[in-house]
N, C-alpha and C positions, 0 to 999 in steps of 0.2 A: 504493500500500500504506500510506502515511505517513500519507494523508490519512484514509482508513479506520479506522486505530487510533489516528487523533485522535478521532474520532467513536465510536469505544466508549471512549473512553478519557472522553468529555464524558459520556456514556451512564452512565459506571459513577461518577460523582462523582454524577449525579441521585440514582441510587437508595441511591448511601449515603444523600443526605438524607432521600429519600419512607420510608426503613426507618430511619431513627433517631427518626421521629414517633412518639410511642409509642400514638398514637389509632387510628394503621393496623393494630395489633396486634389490634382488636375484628375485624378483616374481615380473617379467619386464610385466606379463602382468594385473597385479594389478595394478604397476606402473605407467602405462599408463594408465589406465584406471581413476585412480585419478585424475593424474595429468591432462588430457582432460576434465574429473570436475573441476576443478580448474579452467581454461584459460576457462572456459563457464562463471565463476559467475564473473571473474576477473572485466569487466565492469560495471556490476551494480552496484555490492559492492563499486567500486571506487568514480561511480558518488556519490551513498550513504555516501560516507567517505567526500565529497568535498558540500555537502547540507549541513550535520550536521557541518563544521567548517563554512559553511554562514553563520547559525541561529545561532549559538553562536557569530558571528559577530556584529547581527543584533541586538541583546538582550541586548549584549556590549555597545553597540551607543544611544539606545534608552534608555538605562539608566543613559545612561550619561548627556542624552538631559532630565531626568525627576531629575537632582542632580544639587547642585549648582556648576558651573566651572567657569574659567571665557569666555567672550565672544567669546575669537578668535578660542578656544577651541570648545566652541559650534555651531560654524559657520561650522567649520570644521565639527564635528559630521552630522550635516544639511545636509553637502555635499553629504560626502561618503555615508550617507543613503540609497536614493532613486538608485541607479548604484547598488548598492547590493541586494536591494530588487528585482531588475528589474533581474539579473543574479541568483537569487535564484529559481523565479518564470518559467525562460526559464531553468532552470535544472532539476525544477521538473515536466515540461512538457515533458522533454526531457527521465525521470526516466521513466514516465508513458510509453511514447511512446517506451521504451526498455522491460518493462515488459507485453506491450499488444500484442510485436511477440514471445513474450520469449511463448514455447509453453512444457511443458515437457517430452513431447516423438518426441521434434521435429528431435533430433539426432539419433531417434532410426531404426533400422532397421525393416523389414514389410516381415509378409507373405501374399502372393497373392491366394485368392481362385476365381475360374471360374470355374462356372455349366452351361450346357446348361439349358433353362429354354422351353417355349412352340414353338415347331416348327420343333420338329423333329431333323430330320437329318441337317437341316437347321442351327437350334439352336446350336450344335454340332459346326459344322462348321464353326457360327459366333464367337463362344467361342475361337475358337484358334485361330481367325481372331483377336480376343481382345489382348490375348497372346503374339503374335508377334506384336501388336502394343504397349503393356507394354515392350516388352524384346528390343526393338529398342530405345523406351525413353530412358529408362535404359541404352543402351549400350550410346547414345548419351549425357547423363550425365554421364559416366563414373562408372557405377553403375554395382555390380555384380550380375549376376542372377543364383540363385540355384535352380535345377527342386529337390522337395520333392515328388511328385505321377502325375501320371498321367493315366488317360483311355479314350486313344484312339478308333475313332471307323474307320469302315473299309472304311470309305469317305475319312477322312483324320481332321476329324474333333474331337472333344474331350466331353465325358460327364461330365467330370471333369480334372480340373488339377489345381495342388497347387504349389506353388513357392516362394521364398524367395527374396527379393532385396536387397542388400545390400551397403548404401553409404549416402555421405553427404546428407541432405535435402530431405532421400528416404521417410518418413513419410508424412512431412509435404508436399510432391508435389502431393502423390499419395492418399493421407487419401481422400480427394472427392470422389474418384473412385466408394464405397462404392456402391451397388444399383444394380437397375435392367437396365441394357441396352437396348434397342429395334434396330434391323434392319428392314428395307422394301429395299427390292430386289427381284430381278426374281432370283429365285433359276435355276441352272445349267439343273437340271434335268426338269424345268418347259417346257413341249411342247407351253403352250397357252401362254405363255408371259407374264405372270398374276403376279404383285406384291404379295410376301408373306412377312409375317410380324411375326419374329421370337425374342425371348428374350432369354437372357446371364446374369447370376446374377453375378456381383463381389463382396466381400470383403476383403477390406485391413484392417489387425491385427496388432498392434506391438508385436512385437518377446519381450516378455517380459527377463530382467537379473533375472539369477540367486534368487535374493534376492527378486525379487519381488513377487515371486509365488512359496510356498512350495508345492510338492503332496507326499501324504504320500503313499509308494512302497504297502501298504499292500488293499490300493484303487483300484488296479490295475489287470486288467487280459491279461495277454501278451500269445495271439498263434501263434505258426508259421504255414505254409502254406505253399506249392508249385504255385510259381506265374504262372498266366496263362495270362500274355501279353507277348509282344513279346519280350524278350531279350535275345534272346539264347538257346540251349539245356539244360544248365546249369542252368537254371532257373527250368527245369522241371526234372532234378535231383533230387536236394536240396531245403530245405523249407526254404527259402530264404527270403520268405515276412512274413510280422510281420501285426499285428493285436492288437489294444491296444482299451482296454476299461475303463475306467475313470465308477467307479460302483458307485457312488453318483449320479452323473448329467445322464447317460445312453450314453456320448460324444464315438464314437467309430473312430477310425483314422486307417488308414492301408497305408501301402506303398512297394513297392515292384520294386520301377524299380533302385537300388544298385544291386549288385551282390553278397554282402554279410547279412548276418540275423542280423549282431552287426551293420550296419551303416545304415541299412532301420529301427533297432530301435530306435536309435539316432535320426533319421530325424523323425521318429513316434513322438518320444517323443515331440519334437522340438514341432510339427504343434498342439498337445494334448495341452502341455504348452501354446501358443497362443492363442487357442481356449477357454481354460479356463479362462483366465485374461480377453480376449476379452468380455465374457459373464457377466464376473465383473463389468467390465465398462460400458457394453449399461444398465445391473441395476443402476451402481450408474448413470447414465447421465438421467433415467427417474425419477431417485431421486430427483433430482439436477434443478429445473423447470426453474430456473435463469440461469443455463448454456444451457441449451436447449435454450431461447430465442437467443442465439446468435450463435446459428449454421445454415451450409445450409442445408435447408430440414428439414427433423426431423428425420432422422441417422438411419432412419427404411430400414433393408434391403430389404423389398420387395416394397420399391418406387421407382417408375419409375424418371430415373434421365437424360438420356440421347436417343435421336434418331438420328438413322444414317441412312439417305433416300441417297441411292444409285441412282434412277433417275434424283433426281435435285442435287447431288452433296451434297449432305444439310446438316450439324450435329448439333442438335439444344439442349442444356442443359437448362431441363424446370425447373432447379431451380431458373434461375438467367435470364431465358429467354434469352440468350446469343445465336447467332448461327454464323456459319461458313460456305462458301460453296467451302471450300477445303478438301474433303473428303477423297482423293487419299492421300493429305500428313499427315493426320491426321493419317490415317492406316498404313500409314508408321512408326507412332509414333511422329509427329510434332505435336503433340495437347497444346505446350506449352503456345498457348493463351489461351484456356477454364483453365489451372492448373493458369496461371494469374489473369482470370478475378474472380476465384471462391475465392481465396487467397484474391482479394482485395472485393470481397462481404464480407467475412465474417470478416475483420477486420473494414472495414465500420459498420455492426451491430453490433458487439464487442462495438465500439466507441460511437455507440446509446445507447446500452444497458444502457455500462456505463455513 
């Protein structure tokens, strides 16, 4: 733990310097970017700064109580002691309990993938049913939602679609997400009335910075296309969708619902970039067998994480065995109890671990 908040503590004397250059003021969005690191480590480091003149207190006294003084002097020393000890000890409970929410993508922004999974048209249909219950969260945190692709089908339903959230706490609320979803309901089209039981796979990515992920241009094969969803005449003009392949990994990304070929690249690139780091991580996380112990689940996207029983009202998350039987405001996007209760699972097992 020591050693850790010596290294934000190293961390955070940099950037006072890089933020007291007054040249970095011209590149307001570096500027801020720093400086928003900065007022992130500003607490720890503090409480850090406010330990270490304890112990140096404490080492003080206690020396003084193993040296000849005279009496009233060491009576004194006796005193202050135990009050110090006692205020060192709730500090560095207090340090731990700051570095076990401190999460380091907890600020970062996320892209959202939804695939229909088995069930048809069904499954289709629950995916965008998932969609609008993420873009309502979202909009209800205040959070901005950017569509990067999407395919649509002619139900009204989706065989995929990708998206980006953007906002305070958009990581750390939606990272659970992660998983295979399950509906049971009577489908529309069903004559006999018969429950079907359909699945929606999500994954939430961090939008990796800049600096955290180089790709080298020469990895890369970019095609244009002429899109063939619906957005206009103009789409079947001009080759307007972009097609990107990452020729190491075999990762291929395409997007096309912009209207222009440079900003369906951009977003290409965007969701290729996530997708890459993302794949980085679930390696080092099966690396890592101590950080696995304190996750939900075991971060496998094809585990079944959540069921939405439409009959009884039901949505029950079998990681944590947790269920609900407000399902109407759930799909509204009020699921802010299941992002509570999974939050406080896993800093509970965090707490075990360690």
């Amino acid at each position: 733990m020591f050693e850790k908040l010596k290294k934000l503590e190293t961390r955070y004397i940099e950037l006072e310097h890089m933020l007291a250059d007054h040249s970095l003021m011209a590149d307001t969005e570096k500027y801020n970017k720093l400086a928003k690191e900065l007022s992130g480590l500003k607490t720890p480091v503090f409480m850090f700064r406010e330990y270490n003149k304890l112990a140096r207190e404490i080492v003080d006294l206690e020396s003084m109580l193993e040296e000849k003084h005279d009496a009233q002097l060491l009576d004194m020393a006796r005193i202050e002691l135990p009050p110090l000890k006692e205020k060192q000890a709730a500090l560095e409970a207090k340090i731990k309990e700051t570095l076990k929410g401190e999460d380091k993508d907890a600020g970062k922004d996320v892209i959202v993938e939804i695939r229909q999974g088995t069930g048809g048209a069904e499954a289709a249909l629950f995916a965008a049913d998932l969609y609008r219950m993420y873009a309502q969260y979202a909009a209800s945190k205040g959070w901005d939602v950017e569509l990067f692709s999407s395919h649509p089908t002619d139900a009204g339903g989706f065989k995929e679609i990708i998206f980006g959230v953007r906002g305070r706490d958009a990581f750390r609320r939606l990272k659970f997400e992660s998983g295979v979803h399950r509906v049971q309901r009577v489908p529309a089209t069903e004559a006999q009335g018969r429950i079907h039981t359909s699945t929606a796979t999500v994954a939430v990515m961090v939008e990796p910075e800049d600096v955290e992920l180089q790709i080298n241009p020469s990895d890369l094969t970019v095609e244009t296309y002429r899109a063939s969803s619906a957005g206009g005449q103009h789409m079947q003009k001009t080759e307007s969708a972009v097609r990107i392949t990452h020729i190491p990994t075999g990762l291929v990304v395409t997007c096309q619902d912009e209207r222009s070929q440079g900003k369906n690249k951009l977003k290409a690139m965007r969701v290729l970039r996530t997708r890459l780091l993302d794949e980085k991580q679930q390696a080092d996380a099966k690396k890592a067998s101590d950080e696995r112990k304190v996750l939900i689940g075991t971060g496998d996207r094809s585990e079944k994480i959540r069921t939405y029983n439409y009959p009884d009202r039901r949505v029950t998350d079998h990681r944590i065995n947790y269920t609900s039987f407000q399902l109407e405001s759930i799909m509204d996007g009020q699921f802010e109890e299941f992002t509570d209760a999974l939050i406080k699972a896993a800093e509970e097992k965090a707490a075990a671990a360690e």
